[in-house]
C-alpha positions, -999 to +999 in steps of 0.1 A: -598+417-282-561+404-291-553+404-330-524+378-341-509+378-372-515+340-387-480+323-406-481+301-435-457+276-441-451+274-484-436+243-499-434+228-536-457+199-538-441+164-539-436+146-576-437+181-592-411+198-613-404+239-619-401+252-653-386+291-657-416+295-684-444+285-657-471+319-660-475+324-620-511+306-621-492+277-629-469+281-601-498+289-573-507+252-583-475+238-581-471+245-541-487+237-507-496+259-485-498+249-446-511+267-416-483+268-394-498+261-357-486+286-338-493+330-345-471+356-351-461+367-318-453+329-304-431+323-331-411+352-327-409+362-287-385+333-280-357+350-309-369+384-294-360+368-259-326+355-273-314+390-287-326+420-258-297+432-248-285+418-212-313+386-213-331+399-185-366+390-197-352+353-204-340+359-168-375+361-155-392+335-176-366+310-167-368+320-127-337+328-125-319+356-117-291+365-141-276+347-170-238+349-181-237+339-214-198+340-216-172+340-182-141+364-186-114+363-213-087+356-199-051+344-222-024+331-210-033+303-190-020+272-194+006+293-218+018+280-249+025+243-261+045+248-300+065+229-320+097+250-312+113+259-275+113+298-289+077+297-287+068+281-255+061+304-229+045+298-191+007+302-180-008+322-154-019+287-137+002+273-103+007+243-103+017+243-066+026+276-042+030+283-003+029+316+011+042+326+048+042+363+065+073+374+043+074+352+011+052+342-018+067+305-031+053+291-065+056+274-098+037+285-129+021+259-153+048+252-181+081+256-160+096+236-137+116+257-112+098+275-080+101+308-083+099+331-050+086+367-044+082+387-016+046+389-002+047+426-006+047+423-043+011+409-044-003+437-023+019+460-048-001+445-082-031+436-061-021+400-068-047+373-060-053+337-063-085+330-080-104+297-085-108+290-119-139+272-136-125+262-174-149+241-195-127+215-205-134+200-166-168+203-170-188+166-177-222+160-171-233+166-138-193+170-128-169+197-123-137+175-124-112+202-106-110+239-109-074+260-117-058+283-090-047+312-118-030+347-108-049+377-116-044+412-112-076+433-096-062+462-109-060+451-145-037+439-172-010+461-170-003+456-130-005+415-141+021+426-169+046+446-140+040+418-116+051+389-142+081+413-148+094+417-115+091+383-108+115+375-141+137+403-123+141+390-087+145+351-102+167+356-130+198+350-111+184+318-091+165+297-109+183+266-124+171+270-155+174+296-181+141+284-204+119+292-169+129+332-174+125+333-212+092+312-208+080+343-182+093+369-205+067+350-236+041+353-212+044+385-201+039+394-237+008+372-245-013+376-212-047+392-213-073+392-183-102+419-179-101+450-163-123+441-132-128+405-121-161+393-118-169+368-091-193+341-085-212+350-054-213+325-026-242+331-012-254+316-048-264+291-069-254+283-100-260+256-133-225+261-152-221+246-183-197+242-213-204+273-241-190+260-269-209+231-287-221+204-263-235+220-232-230+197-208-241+210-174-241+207-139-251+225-105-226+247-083-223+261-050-192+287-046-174+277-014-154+312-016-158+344-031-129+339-051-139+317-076-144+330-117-155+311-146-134+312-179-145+324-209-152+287-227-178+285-195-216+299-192-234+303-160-266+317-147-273+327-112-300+309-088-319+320-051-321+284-046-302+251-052-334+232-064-335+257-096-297+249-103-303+212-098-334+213-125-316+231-151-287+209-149-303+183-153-329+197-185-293+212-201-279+173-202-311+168-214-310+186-243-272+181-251-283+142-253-311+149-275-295+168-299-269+135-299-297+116-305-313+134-334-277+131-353-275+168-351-239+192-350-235+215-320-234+251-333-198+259-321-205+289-300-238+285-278-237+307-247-268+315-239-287+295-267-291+264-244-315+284-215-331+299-247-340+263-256-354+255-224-380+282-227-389+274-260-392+236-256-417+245-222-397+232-200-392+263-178-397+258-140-427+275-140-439+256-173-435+223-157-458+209-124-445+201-094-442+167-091-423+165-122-400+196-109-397+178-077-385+143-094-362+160-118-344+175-091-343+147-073-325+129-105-303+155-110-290+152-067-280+114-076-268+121-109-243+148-092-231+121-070-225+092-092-218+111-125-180+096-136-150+117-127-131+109-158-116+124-188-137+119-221-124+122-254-150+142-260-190+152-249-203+125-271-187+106-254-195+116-217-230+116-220-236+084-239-219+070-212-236+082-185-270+072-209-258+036-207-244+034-172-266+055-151-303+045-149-312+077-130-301+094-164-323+073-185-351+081-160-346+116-164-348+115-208-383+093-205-396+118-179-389+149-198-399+127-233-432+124-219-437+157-207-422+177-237-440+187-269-422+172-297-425+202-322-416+227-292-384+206-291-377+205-324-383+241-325-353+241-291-325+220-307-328+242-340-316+269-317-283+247-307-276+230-336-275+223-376-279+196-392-255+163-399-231+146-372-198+168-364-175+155-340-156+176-312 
């Protein structure tokens, strides 16, 4: 025999005023009392799921096999865009490089001279090239570009001794002086992880923004070199067809919570998969058929989602609402397969209330 613990929901009844003096018989009369429709132990698993400590149980109710609620923290990128020159300094990004058997040949993002190193150097500082996912290229159903950004696999310090070397062997040929002192700025303001964590490309993957509006899409590493920032949330698939579904269900939900004239909560890693289980949407909660036609949905979507720059994620999914009619196929499928207090009960996880722009 199972025993659940039944929840009440308690509200003042309508047209009916409070007085401090009220003797509490007066106040029992005063308020409703509502069975709430689901027990103890359904309204709370999902928050239980949301907290354990590395997700692995929302892991295996989702059918997936690991989430990453966050990508690695990593400063110094694009470097540093202030009012005064003294405070400008480069980023870790290259905006173009060439490398033969004796020499390393690049430019860092915010400079414009090459700068030129020997090759030996990166195998010194265990220098690689990594491809970088960074949310701010991320629209629905699109990854616009990724970054090529130097990282050290031995750590910060060995990125610190690399940046100053190369300030070392290009003082003296570089044509311009602001190049150096915009190296030396970075040098001081860079910050990567001690080990760098990888996408595996053997995988699967639905990547999507973590901050406020979760737009999504699916992704297949090419290489074994490619990282995800830390503005970028990912979980890890056996098979493309799960990475395709949740795509498409986390543009689902970022629209609907558009809809509803609702704020994205500002940080949401990995609220948005929480929401999936919670509105029932989770592979294994949804038949076949419907699976198989969502996927489908999200293959087209992939291939004729715009690859343009939105002024925000509003903006980008409306648009894609309007414009794509595979989209608005996809938000009448799941509307007619979804429970409507289930996903009330999902954007609650994702957002407040009231409209807040980007």
């Amino acid at each position: 025999m199972s025993w659940f613990t039944e929840l009440y929901v308690v509200s003042r009844k309508s047209g009916v005023g409070y007085r401090k003096s009220l003797e509490l018989s007066e106040i029992m009369e005063l308020l409703e009392i509502k069975k709430l429709s689901k027990n103890y132990d359904d309204y709370i698993k999902p928050n239980l799921l949301y907290f354990v400590e590395d997700l692995n149980e929302l892991a295996r109710e989702l059918n997936i096999d690991k989430i990453y609620p966050m990508g690695l923290y990593i400063r110094g990128i694009f470097g540093g865009e202030k009012k005064k020159e003294k405070e400008i300094y480069a980023g870790i990004t290259i905006e173009e490089y060439y490398q033969d058997k004796v020499s390393f040949v690049f430019k860092l993002w915010n400079t414009k001279d090459m700068l030129i190193v020997p090759v030996d150097l990166l195998k010194k500082y265990d220098i690689k090239i990594f491809k970088m996912i960074y949310g701010g290229q991320i629209n629905p159903f699109k990854l616009r570009r990724t970054y090529d950004v130097l990282l050290s696999s031995k750590g910060e310090q060995h990125l610190k001794l690399f940046l100053q070397e190369i300030i070392e062997l290009n003082r003296s040929i570089v044509p311009r002086k602001e190049t150096i002192e915009r190296i030396e700025r970075l040098r001081n303001e860079v910050k990567q992880p001690g080990s760098i964590a990888t996408l595996n490309a053997v995988k699967y993957y639905v990547v999507y923004r973590c901050d406020r509006a979760f737009t999504a899409l699916a992704y297949k590493p090419m290489t074994d070199d490619v990282i995800a920032h830390s503005n970028v949330a990912y979980a890890e698939c056996k098979y493309e067809e799960l990475a395709y579904y949740y795509a498409a269900l986390l543009n689902y939900l970022a629209y609907k919570v558009i809809k509803s004239k609702r704020a994205f909560i500002r940080h949401q890693w990995a609220r948005p998969l929480l929401s999936i289980y919670i509105a029932g949407l989770a592979w294994k909660e949804v038949d076949e058929a419907t699976r198989n036609r969502i996927i489908e949905l999200s293959r087209i979507l992939h291939e004729r989602a715009p690859d343009k720059e939105y002024s925000n994620q509003r903006v980008a999914l409306n648009d894609i609402a309007m414009k794509l009619p595979e989209f608005k196929e996809l938000v009448n499928l799941l509307g007619s397969k979804v429970n409507k207090e289930r996903l009330e009960d999902a954007l609650n996880i994702m957002s407040g209330k009231g409209i807040e722009e980007e």
